[in-house]
C-alpha positions, 0 to 999 in steps of 0.5 A, a space after each residue: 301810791 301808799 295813801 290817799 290824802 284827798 277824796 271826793 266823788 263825782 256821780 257812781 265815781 268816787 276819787 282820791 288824790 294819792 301820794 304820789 300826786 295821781 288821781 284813783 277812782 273806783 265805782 261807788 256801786 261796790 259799796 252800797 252805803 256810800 252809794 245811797 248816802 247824803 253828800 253830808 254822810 260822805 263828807 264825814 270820814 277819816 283817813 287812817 294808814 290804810 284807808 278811809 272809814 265811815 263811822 256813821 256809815 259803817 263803811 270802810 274803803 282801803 287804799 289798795 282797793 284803789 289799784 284793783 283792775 276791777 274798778 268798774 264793775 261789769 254789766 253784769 256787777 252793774 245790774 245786780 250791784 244796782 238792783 238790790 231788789 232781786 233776789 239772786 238766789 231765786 234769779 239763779 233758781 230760775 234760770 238754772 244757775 249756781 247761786 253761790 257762783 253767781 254771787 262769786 261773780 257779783 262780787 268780783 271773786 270769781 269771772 265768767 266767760 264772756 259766753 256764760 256772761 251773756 247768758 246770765 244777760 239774756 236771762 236779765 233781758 227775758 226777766 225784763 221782757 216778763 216785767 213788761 208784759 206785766 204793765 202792758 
């Protein structure tokens, strides 16, 4: 594939038809404008040689990025992609972490073991547990 002549989107997913006659797709959570945008908004593109541009959105998507191994994020891109509202610097604090090497593995740089992985989970699921404890 060198270009995409068709998109749409279908839930987190967004679609495009390729060149060669296949289907792509990648998670919408990778890119927060698109995600939290009106099918209007998402309707409004352009294709240019190298990819798709939102100019309302101010929201670019290359082509290439169709073809990374990462097109689903993780359960753990997956929370904090989903919950903007928790401040990964201060999460990292307190539970211990490097808060520059968590954003590394948020944003696909860099990827934990599967061990230090499930720690960051259960540090989640602790934090979770003390928002419950809250309300109840």
């Amino acid at each position: 594939m060198k270009t995409i002549s068709k998109i749409w989107f279908d839930g987190d997913w967004i679609y495009g038809l390729g060149d060669d006659g296949k289907t792509y797709r990648q998670s919408v959570l990778w890119y927060s404008h698109l995600r939290n945008a009106t099918d209007e908004q998402r309707a409004k593109y352009e294709i240019s040689t190298i990819g798709i541009h939102w100019h309302d959105l101010d929201e670019d998507v290359s082509f290439e990025s169709f073809l990374y191994a990462d097109a689903e994020p993780t359960r753990l891109q997956h929370f904090f992609l989903t919950h903007p509202e928790i401040n990964v610097s201060g999460f990292a604090q307190k539970y211990g972490f490097s808060a520059s090497l968590l954003r590394s593995y948020i944003n696909g740089f860099k990827t934990p073991s599967a061990a230090r992985e499930q720690e960051i989970m259960n540090c989640i699921e602790k934090l979770g547990k003390e928002y419950l404890a809250l309300v109840s």
